[in-house]
N, CA, C and O of each residue as an XYZ file, in Angstrom:
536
protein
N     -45.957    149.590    202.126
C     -46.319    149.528    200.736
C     -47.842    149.426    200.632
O     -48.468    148.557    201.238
N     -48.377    150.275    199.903
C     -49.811    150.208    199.835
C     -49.989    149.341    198.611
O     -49.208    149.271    197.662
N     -51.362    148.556    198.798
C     -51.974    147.553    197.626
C     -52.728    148.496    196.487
O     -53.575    149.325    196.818
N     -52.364    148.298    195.229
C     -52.751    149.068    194.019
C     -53.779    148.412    194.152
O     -53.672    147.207    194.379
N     -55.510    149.232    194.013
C     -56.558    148.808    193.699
C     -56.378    147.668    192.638
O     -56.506    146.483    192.947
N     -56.178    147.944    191.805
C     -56.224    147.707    190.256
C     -55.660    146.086    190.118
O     -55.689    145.442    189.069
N     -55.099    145.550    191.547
C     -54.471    144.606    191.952
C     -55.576    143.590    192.536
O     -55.554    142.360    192.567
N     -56.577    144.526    193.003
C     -57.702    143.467    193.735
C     -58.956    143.475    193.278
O     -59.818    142.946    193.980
N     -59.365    144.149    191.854
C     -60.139    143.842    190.992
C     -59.725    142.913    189.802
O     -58.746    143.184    189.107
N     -60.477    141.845    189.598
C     -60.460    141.249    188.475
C     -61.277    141.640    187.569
O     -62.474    141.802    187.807
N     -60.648    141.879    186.219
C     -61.682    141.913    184.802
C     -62.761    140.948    184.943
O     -62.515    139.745    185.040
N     -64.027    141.447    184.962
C     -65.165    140.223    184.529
C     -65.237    139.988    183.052
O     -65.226    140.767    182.099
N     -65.297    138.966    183.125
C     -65.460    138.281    181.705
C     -67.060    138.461    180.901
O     -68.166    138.352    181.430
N     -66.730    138.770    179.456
C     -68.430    138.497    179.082
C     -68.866    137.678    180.120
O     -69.387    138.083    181.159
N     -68.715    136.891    179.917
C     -69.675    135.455    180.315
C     -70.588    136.123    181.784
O     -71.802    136.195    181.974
N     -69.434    136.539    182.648
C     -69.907    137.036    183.929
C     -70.888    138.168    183.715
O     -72.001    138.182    184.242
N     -70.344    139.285    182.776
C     -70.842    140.318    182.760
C     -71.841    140.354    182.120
O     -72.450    141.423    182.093
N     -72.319    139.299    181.442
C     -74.440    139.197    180.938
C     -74.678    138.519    181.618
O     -75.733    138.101    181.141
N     -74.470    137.793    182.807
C     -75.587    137.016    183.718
C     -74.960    135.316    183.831
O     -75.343    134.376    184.528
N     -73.785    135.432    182.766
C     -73.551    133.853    183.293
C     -74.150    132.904    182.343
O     -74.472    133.114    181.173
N     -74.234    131.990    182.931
C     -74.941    130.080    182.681
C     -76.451    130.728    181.988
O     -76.703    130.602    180.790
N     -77.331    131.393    182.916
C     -78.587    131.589    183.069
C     -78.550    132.377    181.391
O     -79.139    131.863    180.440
N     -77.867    133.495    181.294
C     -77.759    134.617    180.010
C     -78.252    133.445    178.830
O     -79.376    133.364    178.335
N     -76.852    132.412    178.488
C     -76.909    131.775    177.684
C     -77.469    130.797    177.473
O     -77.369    130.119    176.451
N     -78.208    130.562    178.507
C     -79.343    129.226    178.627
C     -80.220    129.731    178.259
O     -80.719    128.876    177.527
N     -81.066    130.885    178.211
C     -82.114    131.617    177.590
C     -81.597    132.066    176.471
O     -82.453    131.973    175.592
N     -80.900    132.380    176.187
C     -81.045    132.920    174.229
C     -80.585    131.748    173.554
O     -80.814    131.806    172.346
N     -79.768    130.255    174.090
C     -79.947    129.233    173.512
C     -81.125    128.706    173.053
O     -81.352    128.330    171.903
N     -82.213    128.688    174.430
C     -83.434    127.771    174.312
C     -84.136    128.675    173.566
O     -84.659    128.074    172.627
N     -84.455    130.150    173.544
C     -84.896    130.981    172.578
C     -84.696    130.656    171.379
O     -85.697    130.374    170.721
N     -83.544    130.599    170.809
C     -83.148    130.521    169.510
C     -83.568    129.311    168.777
O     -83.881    129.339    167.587
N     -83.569    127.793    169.820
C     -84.310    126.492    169.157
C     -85.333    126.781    169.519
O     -85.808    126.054    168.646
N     -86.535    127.324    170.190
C     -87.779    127.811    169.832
C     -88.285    128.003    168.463
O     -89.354    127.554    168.051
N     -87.532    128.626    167.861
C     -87.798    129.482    166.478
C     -87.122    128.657    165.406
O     -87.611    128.584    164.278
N     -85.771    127.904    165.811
C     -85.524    126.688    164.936
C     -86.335    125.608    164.887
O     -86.319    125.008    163.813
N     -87.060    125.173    165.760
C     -88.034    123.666    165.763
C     -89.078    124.235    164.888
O     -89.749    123.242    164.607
N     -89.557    125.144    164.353
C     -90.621    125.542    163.461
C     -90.083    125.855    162.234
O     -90.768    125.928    161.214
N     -88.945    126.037    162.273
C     -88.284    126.582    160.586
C     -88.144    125.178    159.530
O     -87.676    124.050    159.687
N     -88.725    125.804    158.535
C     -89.027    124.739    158.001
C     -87.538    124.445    156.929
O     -87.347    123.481    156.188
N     -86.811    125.403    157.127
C     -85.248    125.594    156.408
C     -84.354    125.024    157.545
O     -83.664    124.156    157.010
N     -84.061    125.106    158.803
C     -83.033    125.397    159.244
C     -83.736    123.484    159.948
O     -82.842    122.653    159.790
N     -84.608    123.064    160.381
C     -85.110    122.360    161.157
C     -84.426    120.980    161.006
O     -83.894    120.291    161.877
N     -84.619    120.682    159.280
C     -83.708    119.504    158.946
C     -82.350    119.351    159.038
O     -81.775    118.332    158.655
N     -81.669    120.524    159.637
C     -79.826    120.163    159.375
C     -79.771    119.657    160.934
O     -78.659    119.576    161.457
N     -80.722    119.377    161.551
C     -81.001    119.216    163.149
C     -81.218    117.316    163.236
O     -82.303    117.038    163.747
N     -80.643    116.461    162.957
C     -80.801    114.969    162.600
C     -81.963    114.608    163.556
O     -83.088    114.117    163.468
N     -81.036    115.155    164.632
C     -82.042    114.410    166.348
C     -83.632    114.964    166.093
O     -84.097    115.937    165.499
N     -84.247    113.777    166.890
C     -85.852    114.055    166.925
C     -85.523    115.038    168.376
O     -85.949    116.190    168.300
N     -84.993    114.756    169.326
C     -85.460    116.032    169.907
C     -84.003    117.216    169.461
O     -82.870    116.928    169.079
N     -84.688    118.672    169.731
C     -83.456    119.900    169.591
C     -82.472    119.440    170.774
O     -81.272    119.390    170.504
N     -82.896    119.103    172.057
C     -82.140    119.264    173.726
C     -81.064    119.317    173.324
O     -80.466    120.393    173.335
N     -80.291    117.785    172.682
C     -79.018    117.854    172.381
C     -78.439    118.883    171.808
O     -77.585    119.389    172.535
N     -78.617    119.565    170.434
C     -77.957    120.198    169.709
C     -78.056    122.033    171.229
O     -77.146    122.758    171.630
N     -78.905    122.035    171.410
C     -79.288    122.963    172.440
C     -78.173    122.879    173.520
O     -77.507    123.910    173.618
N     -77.912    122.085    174.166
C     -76.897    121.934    174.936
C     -75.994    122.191    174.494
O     -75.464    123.223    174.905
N     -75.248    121.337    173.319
C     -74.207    121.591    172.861
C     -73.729    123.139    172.533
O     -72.685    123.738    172.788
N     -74.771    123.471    171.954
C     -74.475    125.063    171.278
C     -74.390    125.617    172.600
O     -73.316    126.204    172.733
N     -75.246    125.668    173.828
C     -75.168    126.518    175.285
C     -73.741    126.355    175.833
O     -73.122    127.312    176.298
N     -73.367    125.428    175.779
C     -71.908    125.216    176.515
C     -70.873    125.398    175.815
O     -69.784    125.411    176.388
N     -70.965    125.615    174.168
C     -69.847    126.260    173.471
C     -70.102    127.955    173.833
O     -69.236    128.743    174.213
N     -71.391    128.210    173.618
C     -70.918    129.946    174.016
C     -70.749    130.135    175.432
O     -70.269    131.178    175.877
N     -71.041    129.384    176.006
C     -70.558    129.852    177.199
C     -69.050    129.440    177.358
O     -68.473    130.143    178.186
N     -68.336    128.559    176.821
C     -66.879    128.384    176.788
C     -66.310    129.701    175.912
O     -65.177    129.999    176.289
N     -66.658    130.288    175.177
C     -66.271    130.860    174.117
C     -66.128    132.466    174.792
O     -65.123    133.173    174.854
N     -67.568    132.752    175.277
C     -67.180    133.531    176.032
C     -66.670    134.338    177.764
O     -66.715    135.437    178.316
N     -66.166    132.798    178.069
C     -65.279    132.948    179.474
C     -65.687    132.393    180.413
O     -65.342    132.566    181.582
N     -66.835    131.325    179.798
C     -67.093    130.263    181.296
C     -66.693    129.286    181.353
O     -65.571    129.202    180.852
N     -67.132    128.284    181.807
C     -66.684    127.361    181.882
C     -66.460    126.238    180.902
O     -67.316    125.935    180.072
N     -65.231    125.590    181.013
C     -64.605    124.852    179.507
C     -64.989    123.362    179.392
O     -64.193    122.505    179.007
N     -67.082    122.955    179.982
C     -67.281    122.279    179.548
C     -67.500    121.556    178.009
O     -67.438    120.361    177.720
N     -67.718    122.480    177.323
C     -67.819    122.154    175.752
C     -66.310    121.142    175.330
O     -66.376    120.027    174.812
N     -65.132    121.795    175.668
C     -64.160    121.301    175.060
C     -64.051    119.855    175.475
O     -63.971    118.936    174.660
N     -64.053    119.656    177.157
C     -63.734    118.651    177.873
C     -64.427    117.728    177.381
O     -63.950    116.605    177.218
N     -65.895    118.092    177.001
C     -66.903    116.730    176.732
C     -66.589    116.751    175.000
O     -66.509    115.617    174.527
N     -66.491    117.349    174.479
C     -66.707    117.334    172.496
C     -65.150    117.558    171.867
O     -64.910    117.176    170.722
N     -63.935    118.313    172.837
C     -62.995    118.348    172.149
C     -63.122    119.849    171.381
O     -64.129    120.555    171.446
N     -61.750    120.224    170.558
C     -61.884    121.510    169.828
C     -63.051    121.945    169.267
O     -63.274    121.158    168.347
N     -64.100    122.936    169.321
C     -65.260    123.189    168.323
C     -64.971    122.723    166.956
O     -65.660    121.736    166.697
N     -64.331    123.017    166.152
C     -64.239    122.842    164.485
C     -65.470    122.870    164.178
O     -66.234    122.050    163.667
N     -65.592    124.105    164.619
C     -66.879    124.667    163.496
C     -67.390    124.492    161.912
O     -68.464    124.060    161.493
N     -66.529    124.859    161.381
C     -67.088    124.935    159.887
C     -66.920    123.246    159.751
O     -67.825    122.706    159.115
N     -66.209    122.656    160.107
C     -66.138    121.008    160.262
C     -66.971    120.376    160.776
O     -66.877    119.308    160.171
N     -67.609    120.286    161.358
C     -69.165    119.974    162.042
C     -70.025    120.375    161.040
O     -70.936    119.623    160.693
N     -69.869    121.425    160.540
C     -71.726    121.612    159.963
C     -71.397    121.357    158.381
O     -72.308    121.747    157.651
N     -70.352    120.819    157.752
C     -70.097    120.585    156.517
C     -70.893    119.665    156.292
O     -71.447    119.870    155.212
N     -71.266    118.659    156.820
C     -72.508    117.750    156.503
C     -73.815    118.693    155.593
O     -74.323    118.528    154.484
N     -74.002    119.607    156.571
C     -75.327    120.371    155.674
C     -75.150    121.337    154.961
O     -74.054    121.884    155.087
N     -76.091    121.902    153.989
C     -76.001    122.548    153.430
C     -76.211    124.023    153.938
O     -77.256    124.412    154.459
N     -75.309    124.650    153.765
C     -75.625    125.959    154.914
C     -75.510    127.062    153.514
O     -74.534    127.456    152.876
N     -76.744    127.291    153.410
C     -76.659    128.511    151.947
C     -76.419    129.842    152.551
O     -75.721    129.784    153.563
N     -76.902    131.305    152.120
C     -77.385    132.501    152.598
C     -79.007    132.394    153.205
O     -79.350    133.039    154.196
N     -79.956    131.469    152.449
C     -81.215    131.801    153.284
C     -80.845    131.117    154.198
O     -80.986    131.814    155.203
N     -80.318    129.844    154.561
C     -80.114    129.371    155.803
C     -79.486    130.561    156.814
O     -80.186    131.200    157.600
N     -78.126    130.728    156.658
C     -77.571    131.944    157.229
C     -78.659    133.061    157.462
O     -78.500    133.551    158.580
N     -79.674    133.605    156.798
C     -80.502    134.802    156.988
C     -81.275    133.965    158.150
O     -81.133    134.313    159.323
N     -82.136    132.802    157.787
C     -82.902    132.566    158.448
C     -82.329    131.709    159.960
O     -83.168    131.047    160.570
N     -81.091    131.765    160.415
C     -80.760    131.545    161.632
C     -79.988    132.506    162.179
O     -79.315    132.134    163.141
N     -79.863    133.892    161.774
C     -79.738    134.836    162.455
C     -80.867    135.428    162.067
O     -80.276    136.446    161.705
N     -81.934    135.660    161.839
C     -83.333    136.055    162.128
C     -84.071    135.510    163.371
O     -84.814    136.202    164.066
N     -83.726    133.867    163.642
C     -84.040    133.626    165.190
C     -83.253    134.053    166.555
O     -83.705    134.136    167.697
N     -81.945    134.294    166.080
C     -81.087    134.553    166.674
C     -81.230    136.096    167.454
O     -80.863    136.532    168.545
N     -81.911    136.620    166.365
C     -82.007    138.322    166.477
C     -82.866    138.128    167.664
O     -82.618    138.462    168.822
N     -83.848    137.574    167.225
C     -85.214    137.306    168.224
C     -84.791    137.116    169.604
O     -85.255    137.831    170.492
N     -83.667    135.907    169.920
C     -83.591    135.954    170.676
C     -82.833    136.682    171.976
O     -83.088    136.736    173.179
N     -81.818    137.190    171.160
C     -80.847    138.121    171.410
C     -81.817    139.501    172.233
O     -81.690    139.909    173.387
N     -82.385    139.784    171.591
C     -83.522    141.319    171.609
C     -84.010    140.510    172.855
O     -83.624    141.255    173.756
N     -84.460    139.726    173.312
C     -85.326    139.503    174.724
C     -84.635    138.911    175.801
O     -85.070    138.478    176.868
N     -83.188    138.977    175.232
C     -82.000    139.069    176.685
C     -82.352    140.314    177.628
O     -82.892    140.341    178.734
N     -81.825    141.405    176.750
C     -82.376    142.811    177.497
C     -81.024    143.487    178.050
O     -80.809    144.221    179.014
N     -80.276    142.992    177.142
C     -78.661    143.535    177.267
C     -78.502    144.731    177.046
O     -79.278    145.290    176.272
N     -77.108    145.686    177.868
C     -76.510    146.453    178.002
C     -76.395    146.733    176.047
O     -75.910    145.766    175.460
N     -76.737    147.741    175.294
C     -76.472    148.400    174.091
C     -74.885    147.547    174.030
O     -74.764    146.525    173.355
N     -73.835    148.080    174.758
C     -72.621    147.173    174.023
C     -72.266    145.795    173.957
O     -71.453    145.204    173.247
N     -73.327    145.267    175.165
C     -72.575    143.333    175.134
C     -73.625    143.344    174.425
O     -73.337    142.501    173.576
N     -74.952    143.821    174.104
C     -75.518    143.184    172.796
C     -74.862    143.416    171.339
O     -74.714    142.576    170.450
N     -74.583    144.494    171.335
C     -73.803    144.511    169.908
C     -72.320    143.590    170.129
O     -72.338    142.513    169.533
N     -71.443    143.800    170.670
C     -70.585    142.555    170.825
C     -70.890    141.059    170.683
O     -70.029    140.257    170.322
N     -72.248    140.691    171.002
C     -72.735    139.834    171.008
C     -73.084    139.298    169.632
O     -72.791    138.272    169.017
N     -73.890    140.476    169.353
C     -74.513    140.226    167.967
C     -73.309    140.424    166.884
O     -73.509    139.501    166.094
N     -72.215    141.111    166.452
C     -70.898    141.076    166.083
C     -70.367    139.692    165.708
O     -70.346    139.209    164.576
N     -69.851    139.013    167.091
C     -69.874    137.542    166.993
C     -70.786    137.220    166.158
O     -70.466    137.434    164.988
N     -72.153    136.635    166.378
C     -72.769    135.623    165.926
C     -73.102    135.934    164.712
O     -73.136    135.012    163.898
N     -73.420    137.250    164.285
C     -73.191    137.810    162.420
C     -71.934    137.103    162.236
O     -72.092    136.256    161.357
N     -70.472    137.098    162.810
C     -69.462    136.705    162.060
C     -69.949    135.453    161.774
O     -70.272    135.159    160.623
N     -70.051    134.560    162.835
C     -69.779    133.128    162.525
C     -71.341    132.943    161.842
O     -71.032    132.732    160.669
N     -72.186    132.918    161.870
C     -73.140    132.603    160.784
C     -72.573    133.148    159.398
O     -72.680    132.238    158.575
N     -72.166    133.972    158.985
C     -71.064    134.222    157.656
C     -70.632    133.168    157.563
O     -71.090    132.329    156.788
N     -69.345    132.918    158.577
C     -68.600    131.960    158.303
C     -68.915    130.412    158.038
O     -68.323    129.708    157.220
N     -69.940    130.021    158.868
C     -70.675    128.400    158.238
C     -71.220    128.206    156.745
O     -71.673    127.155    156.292
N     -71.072    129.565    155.988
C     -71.948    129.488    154.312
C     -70.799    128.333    154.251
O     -69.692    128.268    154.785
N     -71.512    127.438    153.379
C     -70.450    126.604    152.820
C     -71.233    125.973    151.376
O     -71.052    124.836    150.939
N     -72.190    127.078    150.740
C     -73.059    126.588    150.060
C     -73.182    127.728    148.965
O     -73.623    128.688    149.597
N     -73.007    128.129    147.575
C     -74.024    129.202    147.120
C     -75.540    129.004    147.029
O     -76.098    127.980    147.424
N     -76.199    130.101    146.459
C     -77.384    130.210    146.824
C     -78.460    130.711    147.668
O     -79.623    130.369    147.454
């Protein structure tokens, strides 16, 4: 009996297939770059330093998209829109944290489709946190 290739390749996962830990550790720390100066997005951030919220957000996308399931183990289910109901999350908020986002996204240096997949996601869920008109 011969072994079906197709048997001894595994699907790589996003996560694997942009670079891993490293991918999302740089367009995390990118993205609070451009949040610690916004003078909109800066206050829904309580902590004097970003690190925390930085971490947190690095280890949900990297759970989210196929690494490792530290986020859950340490914080439990995301409940997204439940977490950020505290602040006020309008449309300029939404514009102006996928405007850093863009930024940082663009100096990954991704493959045309895991960036648009990428960027797909994070347009959705920045939609989805409005919890504000205006």
């Amino acid at each position: 009996m011969t072994e079906n290739p197709r048997d001894t390749l595994q699907e790589l996962t996003f996560y694997e297939a942009v670079g891993g830990e490293d991918t999302f550790r740089r367009l995390v720390h990118r993205f609070y770059q451009g949040v610690a100066g916004d003078p909109l997005l800066r206050p829904m951030y309580p902590e004097e330093d970003l690190g925390p919220a930085e971490e947190r957000f690095t280890l949900f996308l990297m759970q989210y998209w196929g690494g490792p399931r530290t986020y859950s183990e340490e914080r439990g289910h995301p409940r997204l829109r439940m977490r950020h109901v505290p602040f006020r999350v309008d449309r300029a908020a939404h514009d102006a944290w996928l405007s850093h986002m863009r930024v940082a996204l663009d100096e990954l240096g991704l493959s045309p489709e895991h960036e648009r997949q990428l960027w797909d996601y994070l347009t959705y869920a920045a939609a989805s946190m409005v919890n504000t008109e205006g």
